[in-house]
C-alpha positions in Angstrom: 6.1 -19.6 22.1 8.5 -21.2 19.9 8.9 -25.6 20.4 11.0 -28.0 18.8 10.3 -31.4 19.7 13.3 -33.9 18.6 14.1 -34.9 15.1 11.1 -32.1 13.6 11.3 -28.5 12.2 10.6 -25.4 15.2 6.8 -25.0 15.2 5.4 -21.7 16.4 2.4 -21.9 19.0 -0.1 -19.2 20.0 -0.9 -20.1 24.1 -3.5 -19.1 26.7 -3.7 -19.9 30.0 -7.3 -20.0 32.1 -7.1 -20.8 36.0 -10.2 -23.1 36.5 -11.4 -23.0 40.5 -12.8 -25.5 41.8 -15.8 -25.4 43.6 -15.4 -24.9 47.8 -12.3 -27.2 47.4 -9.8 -24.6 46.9 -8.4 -26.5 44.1 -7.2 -24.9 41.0 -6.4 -26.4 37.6 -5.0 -24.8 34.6 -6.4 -25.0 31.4 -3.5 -24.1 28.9 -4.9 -24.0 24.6 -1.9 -24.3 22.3 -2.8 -23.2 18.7 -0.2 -23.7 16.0 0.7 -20.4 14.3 3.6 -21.7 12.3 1.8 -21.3 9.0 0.3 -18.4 9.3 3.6 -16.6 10.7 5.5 -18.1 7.3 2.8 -17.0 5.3 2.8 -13.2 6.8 6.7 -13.1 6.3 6.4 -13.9 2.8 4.0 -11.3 2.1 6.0 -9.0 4.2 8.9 -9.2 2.0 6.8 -9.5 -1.2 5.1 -5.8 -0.2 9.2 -4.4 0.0 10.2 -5.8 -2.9 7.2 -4.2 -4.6 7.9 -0.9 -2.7 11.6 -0.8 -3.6 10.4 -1.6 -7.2 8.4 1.7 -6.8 10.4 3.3 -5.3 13.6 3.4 -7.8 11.5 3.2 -10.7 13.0 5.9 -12.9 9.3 7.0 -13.7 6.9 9.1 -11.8 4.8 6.5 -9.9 1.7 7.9 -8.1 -1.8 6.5 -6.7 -5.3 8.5 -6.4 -8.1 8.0 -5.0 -11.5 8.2 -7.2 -11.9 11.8 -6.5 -8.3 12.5 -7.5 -6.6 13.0 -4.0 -3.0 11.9 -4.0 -2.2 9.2 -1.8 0.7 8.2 -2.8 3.9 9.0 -4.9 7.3 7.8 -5.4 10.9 9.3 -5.0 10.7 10.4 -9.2 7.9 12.0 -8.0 9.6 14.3 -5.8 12.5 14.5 -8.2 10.8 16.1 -10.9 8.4 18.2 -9.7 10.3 19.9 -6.5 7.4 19.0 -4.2 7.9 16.6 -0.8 5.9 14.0 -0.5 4.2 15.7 2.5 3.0 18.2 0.4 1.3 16.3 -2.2 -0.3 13.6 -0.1 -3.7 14.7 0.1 -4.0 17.4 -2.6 -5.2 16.7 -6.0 -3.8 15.2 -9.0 -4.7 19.0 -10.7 -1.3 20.3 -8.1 0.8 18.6 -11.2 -0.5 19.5 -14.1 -1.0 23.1 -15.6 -4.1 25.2 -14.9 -5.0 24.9 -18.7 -4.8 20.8 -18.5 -8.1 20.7 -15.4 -10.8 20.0 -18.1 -8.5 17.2 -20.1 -7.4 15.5 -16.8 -11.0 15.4 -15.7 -12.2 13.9 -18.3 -9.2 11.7 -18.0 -10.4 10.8 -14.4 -13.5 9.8 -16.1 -12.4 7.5 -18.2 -10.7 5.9 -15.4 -13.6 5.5 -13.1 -15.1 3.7 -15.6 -12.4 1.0 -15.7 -10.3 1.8 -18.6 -7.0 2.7 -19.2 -5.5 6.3 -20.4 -2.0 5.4 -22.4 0.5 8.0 -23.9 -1.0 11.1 -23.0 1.2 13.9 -23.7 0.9 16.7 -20.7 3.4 19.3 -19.0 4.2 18.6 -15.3 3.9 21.7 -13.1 6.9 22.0 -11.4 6.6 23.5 -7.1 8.5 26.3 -8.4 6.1 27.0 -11.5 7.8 25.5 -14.6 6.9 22.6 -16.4 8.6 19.8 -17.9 7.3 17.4 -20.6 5.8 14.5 -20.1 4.0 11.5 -21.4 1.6 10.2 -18.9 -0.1 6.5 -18.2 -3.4 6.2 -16.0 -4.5 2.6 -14.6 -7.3 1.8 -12.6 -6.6 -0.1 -9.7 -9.2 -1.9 -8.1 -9.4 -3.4 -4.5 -11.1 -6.9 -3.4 -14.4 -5.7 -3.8 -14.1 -3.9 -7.2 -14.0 -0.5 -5.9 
């Protein structure tokens, strides 16, 4: 529920209603709890557009942008992504980071993966991309770890 009282900015409240019977007297009261959500609703919208700024970022960045999981398992991957390499995005959610690279690259990337898992950072590695339909296209690829709130 949205209020404006006079001469003060809109506030947003969060509002529950509770019937309270009275005891053998047939009387019934209302017990109404207003909480004031304003802050948090502001705060939700700003992250909200923050998190599709960042996407769109992502999203037209002329590089390949894709996240893993610790075993390697795509999660996700941008529009370059898709661009270059002639797979959908449906098809390389979920398979492993190993779909893009040659067969000959495995041992290099794992140990790559490694390195990762460890915290550190793999810069200017040069490697082929596989391509869906088989070829392969020169690149120079950049690892990060990305860590979540606990570390992980």
């Amino acid at each position: 529920m949205e209020f404006r009282a006079p001469g003060l900015s809109p506030r947003i409240y969060y509002y529950s209603l509770t019937p309270l019977l009275g005891h053998g007297t047939g009387a019934c009261q209302v017990l109404l709890l207003l909480e004031d959500i304003t802050e948090q609703r502001r705060l939700g919208e700003q992250i909200r557009h923050q998190e599709r700024h960042l996407a769109s970022i992502v999203e037209r960045a002329d590089d390949i942008i894709l996240s893993t999981n610790p075993l390697g398992e795509i999660l996700t991957c941008n529009d370059k992504t898709m661009t270059i390499s002639g797979w959908s995005r449906q098809e390389l959610v979920g398979q492993p980071l190993t779909t893009l690279f040659p067969d000959a690259a495995a041992p290099k990337l794992a140990a790559k993966m490694r390195h990762l898992l460890r915290g550190r950072s793999v810069r200017d590695w040069d490697m082929n991309l596989r391509t869906k339909r088989g070829g392969q296209v020169p690149m120079c690829w950049g690892f990060t770890p990305i860590r979540d709130d606990q570390g992980e």
